[in-house]
N, CA, C and O atoms as a DFTB+ gen file, in Angstrom:
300 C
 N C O
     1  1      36.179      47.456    -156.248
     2  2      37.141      48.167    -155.427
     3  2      37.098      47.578    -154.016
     4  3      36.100      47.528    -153.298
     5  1      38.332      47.136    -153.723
     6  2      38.584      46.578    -151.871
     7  2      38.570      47.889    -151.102
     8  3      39.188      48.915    -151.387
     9  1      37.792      47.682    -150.122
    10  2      37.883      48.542    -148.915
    11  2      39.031      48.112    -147.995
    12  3      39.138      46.995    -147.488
    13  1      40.037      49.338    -147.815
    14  2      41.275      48.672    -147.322
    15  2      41.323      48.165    -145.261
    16  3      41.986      47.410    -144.551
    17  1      40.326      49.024    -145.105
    18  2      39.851      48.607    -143.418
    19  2      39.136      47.580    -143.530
    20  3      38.459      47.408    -142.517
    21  1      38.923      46.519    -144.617
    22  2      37.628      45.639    -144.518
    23  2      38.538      44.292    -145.414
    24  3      38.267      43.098    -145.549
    25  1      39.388      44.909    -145.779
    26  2      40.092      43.435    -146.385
    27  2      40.307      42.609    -145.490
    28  3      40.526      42.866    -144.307
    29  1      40.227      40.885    -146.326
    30  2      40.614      39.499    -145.360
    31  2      42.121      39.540    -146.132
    32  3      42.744      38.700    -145.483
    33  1      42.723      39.879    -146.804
    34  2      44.009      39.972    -147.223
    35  2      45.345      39.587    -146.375
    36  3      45.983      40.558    -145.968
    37  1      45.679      38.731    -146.163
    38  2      47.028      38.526    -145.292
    39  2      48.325      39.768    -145.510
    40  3      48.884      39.814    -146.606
    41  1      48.752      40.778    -144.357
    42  2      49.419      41.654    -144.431
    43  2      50.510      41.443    -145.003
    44  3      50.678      40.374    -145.590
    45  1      51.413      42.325    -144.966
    46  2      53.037      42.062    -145.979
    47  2      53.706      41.919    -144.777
    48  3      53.431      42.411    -143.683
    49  1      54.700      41.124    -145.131
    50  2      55.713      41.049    -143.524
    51  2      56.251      42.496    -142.962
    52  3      56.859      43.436    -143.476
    53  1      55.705      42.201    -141.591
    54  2      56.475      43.665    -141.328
    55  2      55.326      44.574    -140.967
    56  3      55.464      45.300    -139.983
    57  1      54.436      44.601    -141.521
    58  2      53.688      45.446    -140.929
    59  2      52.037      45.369    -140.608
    60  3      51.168      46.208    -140.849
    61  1      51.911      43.757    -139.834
    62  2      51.314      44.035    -138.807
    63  2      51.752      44.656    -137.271
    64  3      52.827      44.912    -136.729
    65  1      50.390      44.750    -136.901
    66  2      51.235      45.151    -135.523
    67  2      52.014      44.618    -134.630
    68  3      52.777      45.199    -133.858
    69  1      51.803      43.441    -134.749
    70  2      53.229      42.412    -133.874
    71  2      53.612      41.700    -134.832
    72  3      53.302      40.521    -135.001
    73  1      54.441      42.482    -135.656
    74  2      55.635      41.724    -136.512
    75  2      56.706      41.585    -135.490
    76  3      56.832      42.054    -134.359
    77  1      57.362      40.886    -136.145
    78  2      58.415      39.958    -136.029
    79  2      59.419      41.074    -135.047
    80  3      59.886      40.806    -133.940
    81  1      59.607      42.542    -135.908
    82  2      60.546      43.325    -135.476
    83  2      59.774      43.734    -134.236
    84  3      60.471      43.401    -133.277
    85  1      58.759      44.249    -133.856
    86  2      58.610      44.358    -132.978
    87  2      58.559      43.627    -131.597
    88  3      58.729      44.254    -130.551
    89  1      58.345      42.422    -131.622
    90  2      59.263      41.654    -131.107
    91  2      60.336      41.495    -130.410
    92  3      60.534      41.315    -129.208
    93  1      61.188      41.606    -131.561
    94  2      62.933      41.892    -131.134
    95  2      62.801      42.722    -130.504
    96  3      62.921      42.467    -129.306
    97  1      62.521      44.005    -130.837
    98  2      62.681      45.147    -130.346
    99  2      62.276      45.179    -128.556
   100  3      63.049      45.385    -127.620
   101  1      60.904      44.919    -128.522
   102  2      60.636      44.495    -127.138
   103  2      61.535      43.820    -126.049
   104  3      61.715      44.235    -124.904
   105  1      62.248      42.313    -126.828
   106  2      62.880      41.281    -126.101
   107  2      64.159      42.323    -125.679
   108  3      64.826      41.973    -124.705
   109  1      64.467      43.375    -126.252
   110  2      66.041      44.133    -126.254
   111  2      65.678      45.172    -125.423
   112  3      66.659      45.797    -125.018
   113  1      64.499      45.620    -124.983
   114  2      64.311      46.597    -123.846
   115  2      64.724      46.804    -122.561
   116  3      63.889      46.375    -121.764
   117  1      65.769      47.337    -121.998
   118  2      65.974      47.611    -120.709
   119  2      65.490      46.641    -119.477
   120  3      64.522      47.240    -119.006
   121  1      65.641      45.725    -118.905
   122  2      64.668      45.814    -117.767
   123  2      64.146      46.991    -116.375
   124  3      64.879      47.957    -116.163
   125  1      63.101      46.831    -115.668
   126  2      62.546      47.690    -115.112
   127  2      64.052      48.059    -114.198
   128  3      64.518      49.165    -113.925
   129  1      64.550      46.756    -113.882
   130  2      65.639      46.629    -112.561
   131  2      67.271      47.400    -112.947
   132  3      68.190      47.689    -112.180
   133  1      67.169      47.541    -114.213
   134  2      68.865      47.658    -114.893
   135  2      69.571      48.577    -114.405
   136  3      68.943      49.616    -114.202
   137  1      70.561      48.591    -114.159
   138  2      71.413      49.730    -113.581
   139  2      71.450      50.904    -114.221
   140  3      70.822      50.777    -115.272
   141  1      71.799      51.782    -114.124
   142  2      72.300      52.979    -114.594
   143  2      73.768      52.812    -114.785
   144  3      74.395      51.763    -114.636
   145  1      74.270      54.052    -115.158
   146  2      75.903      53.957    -115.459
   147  2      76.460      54.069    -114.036
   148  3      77.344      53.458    -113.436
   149  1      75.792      54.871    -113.775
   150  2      76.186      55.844    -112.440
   151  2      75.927      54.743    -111.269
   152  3      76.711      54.878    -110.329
   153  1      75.171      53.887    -111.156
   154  2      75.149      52.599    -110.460
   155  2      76.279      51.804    -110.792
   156  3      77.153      51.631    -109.942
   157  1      76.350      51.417    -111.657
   158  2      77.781      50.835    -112.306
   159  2      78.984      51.054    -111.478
   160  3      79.596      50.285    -110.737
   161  1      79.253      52.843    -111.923
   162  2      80.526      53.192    -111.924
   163  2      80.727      53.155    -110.200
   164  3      81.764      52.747    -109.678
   165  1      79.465      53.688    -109.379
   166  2      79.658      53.474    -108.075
   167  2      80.335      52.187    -107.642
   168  3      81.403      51.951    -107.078
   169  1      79.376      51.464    -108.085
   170  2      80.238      50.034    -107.603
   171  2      81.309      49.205    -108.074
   172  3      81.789      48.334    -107.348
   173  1      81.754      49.436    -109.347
   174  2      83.168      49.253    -109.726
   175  2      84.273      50.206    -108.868
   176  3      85.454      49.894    -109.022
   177  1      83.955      51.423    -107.916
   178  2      84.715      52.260    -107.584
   179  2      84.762      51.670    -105.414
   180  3      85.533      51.609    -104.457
   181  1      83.306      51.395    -105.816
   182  2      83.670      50.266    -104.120
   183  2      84.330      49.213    -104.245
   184  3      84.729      48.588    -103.263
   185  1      84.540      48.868    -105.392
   186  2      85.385      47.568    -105.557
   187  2      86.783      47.893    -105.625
   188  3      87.240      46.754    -105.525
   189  1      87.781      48.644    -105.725
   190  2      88.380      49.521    -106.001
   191  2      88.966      49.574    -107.387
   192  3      90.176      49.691    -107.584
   193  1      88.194      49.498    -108.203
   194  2      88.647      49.705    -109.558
   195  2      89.009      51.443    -109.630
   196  3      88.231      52.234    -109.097
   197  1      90.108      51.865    -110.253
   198  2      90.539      52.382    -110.729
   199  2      90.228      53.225    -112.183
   200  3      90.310      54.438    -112.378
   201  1      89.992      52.565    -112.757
   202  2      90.227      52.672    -114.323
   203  2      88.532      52.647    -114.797
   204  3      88.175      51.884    -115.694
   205  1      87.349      53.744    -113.958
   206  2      86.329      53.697    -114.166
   207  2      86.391      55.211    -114.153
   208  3      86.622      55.660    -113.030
   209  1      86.201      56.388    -115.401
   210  2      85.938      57.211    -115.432
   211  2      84.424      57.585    -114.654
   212  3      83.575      56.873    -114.117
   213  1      84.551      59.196    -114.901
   214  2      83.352      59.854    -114.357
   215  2      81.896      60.170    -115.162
   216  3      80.762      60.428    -114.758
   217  1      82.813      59.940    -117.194
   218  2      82.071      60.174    -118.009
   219  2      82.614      59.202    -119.261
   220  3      83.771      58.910    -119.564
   221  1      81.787      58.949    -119.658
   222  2      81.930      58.159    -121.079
   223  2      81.540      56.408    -121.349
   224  3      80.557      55.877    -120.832
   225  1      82.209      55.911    -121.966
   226  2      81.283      54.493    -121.822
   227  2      81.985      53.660    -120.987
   228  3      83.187      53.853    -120.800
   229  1      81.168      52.415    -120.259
   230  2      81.965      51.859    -119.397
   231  2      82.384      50.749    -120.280
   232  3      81.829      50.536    -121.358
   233  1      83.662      49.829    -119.682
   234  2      84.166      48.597    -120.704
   235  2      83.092      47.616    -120.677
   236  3      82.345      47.790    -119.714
   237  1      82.827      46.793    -121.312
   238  2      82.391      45.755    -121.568
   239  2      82.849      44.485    -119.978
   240  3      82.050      43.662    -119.530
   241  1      84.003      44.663    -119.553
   242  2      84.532      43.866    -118.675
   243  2      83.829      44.337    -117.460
   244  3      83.529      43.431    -116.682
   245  1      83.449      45.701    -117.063
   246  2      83.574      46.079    -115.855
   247  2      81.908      45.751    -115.563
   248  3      81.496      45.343    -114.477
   249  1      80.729      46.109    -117.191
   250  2      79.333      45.976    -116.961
   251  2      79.398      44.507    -116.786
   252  3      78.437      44.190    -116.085
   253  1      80.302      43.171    -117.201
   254  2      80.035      41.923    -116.815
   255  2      80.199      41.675    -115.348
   256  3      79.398      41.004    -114.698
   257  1      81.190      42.201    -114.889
   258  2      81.373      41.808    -113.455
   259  2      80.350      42.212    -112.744
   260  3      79.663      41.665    -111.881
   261  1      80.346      43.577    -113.382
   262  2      78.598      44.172    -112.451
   263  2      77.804      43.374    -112.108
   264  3      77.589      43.016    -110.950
   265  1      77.201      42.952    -113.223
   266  2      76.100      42.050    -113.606
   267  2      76.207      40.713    -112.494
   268  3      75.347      40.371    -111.682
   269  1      77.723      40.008    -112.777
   270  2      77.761      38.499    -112.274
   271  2      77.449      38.902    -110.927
   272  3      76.391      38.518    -110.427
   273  1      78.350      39.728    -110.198
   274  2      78.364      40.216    -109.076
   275  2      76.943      40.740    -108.363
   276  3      76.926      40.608    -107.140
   277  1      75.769      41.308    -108.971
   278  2      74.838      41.749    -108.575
   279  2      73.788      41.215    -109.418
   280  3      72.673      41.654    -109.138
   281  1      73.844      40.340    -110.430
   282  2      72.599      39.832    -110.608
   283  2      72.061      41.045    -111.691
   284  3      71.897      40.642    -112.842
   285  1      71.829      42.201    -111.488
   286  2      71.279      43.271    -111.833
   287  2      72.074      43.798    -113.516
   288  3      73.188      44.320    -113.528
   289  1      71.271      43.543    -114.813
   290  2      71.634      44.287    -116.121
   291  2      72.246      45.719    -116.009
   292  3      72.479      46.489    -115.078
   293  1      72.415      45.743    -117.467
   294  2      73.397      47.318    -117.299
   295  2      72.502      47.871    -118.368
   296  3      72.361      47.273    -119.435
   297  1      71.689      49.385    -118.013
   298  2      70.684      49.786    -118.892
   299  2      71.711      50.026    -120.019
   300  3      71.336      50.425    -121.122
């Protein structure tokens, strides 16, 4: 009988502790610096965009400009 805390057994993919997915998962985390929405929407609204609600998701167009414009991700 193998003792399962004492096996030399190579794990199944996936579930050591730094598999692969965890990984990804990490690389896709927020940075510390990322905006908020509400950072966002402020400054699409100093810019004078228009067409930036108060609630809901922002476009895809408006978090790029963010970004180019400030350097700074969109959480």
């Amino acid at each position: 009988m193998t003792d399962i805390y004492t096996s030399t057994e190579t794990p199944l993919p996936g579930t050591s502790a730094l598999s692969e997915t965890t990984a990804e998962t990490t690389a896709e985390a927020p940075a510390s610096n990322a905006a908020s929405a509400a950072d966002v929407r402020a400054w699409a609204r100093s810019q004078g965009r228009t067409d930036v609600g108060d609630r809901g998701r922002l476009s895809r167009t408006v978090k790029e400009e963010f970004t180019k414009a400030t350097g700074r991700p969109v959480a």
